[in-house]
N, C-alpha and C positions, 0 to 999 in steps of 0.2 A: 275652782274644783269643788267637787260635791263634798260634803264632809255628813259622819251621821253622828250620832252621840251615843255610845254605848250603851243597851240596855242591863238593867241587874240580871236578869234572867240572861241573856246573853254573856256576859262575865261568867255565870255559872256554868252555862255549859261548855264554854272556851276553858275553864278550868277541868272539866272532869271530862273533858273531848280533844280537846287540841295539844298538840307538841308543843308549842308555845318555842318555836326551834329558831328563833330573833336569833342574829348574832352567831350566827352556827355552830350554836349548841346541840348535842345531840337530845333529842326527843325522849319526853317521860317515858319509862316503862309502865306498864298498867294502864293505861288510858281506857276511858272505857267505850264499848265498840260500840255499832249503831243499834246493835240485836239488846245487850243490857243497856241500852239508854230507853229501846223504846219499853222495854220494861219498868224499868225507872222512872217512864212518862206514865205509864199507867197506875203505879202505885201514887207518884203524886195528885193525880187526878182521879183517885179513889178518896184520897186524906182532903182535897177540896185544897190543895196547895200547889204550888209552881217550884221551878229552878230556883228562882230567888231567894227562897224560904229558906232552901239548904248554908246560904251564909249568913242569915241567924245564928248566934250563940246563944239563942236561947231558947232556940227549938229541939230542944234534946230530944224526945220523943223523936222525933222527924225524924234526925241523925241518926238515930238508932234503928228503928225500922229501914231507911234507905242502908245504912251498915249492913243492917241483915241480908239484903239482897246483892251488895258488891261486897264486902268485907270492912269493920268498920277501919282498919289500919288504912284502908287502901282508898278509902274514901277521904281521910280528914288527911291523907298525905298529898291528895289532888285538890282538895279543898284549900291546903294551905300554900297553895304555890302565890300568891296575891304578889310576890316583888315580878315573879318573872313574868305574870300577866302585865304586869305595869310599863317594865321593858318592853316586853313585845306590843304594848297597845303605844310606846311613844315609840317605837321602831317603823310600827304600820303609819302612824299618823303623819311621821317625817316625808311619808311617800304617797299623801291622800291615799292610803286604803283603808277601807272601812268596811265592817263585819257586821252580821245582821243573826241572828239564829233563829230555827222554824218556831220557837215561842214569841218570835214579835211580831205583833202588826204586821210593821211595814214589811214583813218579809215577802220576799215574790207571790204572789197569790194563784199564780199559773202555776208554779211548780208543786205550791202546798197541795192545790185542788187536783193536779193531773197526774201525779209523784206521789202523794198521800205519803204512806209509812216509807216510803222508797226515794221522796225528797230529802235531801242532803239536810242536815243537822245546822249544819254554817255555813253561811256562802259569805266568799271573801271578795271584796272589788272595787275596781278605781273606775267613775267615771259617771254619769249619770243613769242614778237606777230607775228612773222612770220607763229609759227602752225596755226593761227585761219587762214590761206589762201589755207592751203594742204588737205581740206577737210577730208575723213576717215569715217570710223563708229560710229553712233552713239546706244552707247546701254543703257538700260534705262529700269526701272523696278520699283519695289514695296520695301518701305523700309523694311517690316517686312517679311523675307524671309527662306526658310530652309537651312542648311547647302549646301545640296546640290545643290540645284538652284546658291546660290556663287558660287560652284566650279564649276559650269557649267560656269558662268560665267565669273570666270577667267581665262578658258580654250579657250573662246572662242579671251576673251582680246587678253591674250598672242600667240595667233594664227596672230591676225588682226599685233600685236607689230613686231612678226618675218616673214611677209609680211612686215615691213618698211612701214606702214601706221599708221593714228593718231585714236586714240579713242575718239570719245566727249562721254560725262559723264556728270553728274547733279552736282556730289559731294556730293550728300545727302547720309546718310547711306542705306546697304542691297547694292540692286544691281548698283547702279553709285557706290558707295565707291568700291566695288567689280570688276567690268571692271576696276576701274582708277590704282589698286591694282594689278592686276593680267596683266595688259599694261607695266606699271613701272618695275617691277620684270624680264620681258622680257626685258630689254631694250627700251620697245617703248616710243613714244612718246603720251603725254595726252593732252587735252583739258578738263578742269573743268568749268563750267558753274553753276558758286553759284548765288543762290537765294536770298544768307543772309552772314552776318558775314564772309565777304571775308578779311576783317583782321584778323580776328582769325585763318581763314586757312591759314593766309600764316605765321604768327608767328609759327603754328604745325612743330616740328622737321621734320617727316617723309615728310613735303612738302617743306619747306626749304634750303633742300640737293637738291633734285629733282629742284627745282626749279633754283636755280644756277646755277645748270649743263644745265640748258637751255634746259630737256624734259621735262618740264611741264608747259603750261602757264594755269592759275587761271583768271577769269572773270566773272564781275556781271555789268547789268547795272543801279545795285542802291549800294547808298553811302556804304564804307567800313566798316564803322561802324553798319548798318542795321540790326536788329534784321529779327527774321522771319516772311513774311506776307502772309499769302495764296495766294493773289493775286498776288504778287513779283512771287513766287514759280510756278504761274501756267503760269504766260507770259513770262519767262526764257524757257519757251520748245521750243518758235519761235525758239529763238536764236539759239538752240541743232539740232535741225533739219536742218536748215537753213546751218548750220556751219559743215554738213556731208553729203557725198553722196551717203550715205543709213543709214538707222537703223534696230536694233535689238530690238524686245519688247521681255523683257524675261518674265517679270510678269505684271500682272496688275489687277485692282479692277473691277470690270464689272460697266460702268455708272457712277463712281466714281475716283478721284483721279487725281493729276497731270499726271501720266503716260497715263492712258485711255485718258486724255483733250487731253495732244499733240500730241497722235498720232491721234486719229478721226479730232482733226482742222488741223493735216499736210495733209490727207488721205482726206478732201475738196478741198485743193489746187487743181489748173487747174493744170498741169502737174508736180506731186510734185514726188517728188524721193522716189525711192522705199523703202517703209516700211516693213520688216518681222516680223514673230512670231516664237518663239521658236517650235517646233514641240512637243508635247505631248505623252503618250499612249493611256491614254484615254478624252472623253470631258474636254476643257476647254472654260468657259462659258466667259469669257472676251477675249482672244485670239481666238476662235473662233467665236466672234462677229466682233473683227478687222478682218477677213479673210473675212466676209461678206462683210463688207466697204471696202473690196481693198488691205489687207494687202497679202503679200505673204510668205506661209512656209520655214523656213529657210533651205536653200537646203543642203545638204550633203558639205559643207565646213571641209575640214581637210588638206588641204595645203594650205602654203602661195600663191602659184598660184594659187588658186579656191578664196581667198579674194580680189585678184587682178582683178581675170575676173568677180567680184562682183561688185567691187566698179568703175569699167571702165565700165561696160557695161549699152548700153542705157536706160534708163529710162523706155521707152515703149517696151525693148525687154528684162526684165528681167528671161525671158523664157531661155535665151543662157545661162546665170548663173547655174541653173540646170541643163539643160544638160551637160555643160562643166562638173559639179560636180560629176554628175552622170554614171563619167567614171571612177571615183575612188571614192568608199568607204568605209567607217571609223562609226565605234559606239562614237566612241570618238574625240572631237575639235584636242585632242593632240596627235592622234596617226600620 
């Protein structure tokens, strides 16, 4: 299993960002939010210093200017948490999860570059981080779903899987469980993007195995231990989109629901990658409202070469995509 090594700048900001909630303990008050951090980012990149600096004890100046801008009580009481960072970095480590924050490197480069100030501070995860950089489809739907909408969709999965491409997925039940399920079984490779309880996914047998073997990496950018919070749930769609170079909407609620959010806030972006809808027979009142805003019919895909000239072709000429498709077709993802 993949393991990373803690950055100092990462330590920093898991201190003055994260509940540090190991052990279910309840979460610091005060924490400071993403709006005065990225102010906090800009003062230190005014002074020509970083996160790390702030655990100096001998940067008082530092301390004090950064004080002024969060309070100095309220800074050197988040600064001083260091035993329960220690628990919680041997609590994560017991479960291979490993944490990266937007001041490292290695941090996801897709999501710093296409998320900018709106890329998640921490992202938490077990499994190999090399997939969050292969981009891939992303597909995404409605928990409560019919059989058959599953198997459509993990038709489609395991189509994307034996194209040797990656699936982003939500991880929630109905249709992410369903693409991440019907990827796996192919062979392919997954991207899970939890909203919640990303420790409990990774303890799950079925994700366990997979994950070992290095085709599936699991991520959230709030703490492992994290219950469910509609708002968690609804700002993890950046990430989904962000982290694919198309999507699939296979269901969705009209006006309602994390599905319908991330795709109409993807579908405002200034040049956002191309979003689809499943094709219907007859009216669908939320998949054809996404087709109003922009979205496009999911073209006749039934070979691995038709997912490829999908997920390569430009952005603003997703017109090539169906016609390439359109020289071969299929009632069915798997024939």
């Amino acid at each position: 299993m993949v393991t990373m090594e803690l950055s100092q700048n990462s330590a920093a900001v898991l201190l003055l960002c994260a509940p540090l909630i190991a052990g279910g303990r309840e979460p610091t008050a005060g924490l400071v939010t993403s709006g005065e951090y990225s102010r906090l980012e800009r003062l230190l990149h005014e002074r020509g210093s970083q996160p790390a600096d702030l655990l100096s004890e001998h940067d008082d100046e530092l301390r004090t200017d950064c004080g002024q801008l969060l309070g100095e009580d309220r800074l050197s009481a988040l600064l001083a948490r260091g035993f329960q960072l220690s628990q919680a970095l041997a609590h994560w480590q017991s479960r291979s999860i490993w944490v990266v924050s937007r001041e490292d490197d290695h941090y996801p480069g897709v999501l710093r570059d296409r998320l900018r100030a709106e890329a998640p501070l921490l992202l938490y995860g077990c499994g190999e981080p090399a997939l969050l950089e292969q981009g891939g489809l992303a597909i995404v739907g409605s928990r409560n779903v019919s059989d058959a909408l599953v198997e459509y969709t993990e038709a489609v999965a395991e189509l994307v899987a034996r194209a040797r491409r990656v699936v982003v997925s939500g991880g929630a039940r109905g249709i992410d469980q369903a693409a991440m399920r019907g990827a796996t079984r192919a062979g392919g490779a997954v991207v899970g993007v939890m909203a919640d309880s990303l420790e409990r996914a990774i303890l799950q047998r079925e994700n366990r195995d997979l994950l070992m073997e290095g085709q599936v990496v699991l991520v959230s950018p709030c703490d492992p231990g994290a219950g469910f919070n509609v708002g968690h749930a609804m700002g993890r769609n950046k990430q989904i989109y962000a982290l694919a170079d198309a999507a699939l909407v296979v269901s969705a609620d009209y006006q309602k629901g994390g599905t319908w959010t991330g795709a109409t806030e993807h579908l405002k972006r200034p040049g956002h990658r191309p979003v689809y809808v499943r094709v219907t027979e007859g009216p669908d009142r939320a998949l054809d409202a996404l087709k109003d805003a922009g979205a496009l019919a999911w073209p006749p895909v039934t070979t691995p070469e038709h997912v490829e000239r999908l997920l390569t072709a430009p952005p603003s000429r997703p017109e090539l995509v169906r016609q390439a498709c359109l020289l071969y077709t299929s009632p069915s993802p798997r024939d």
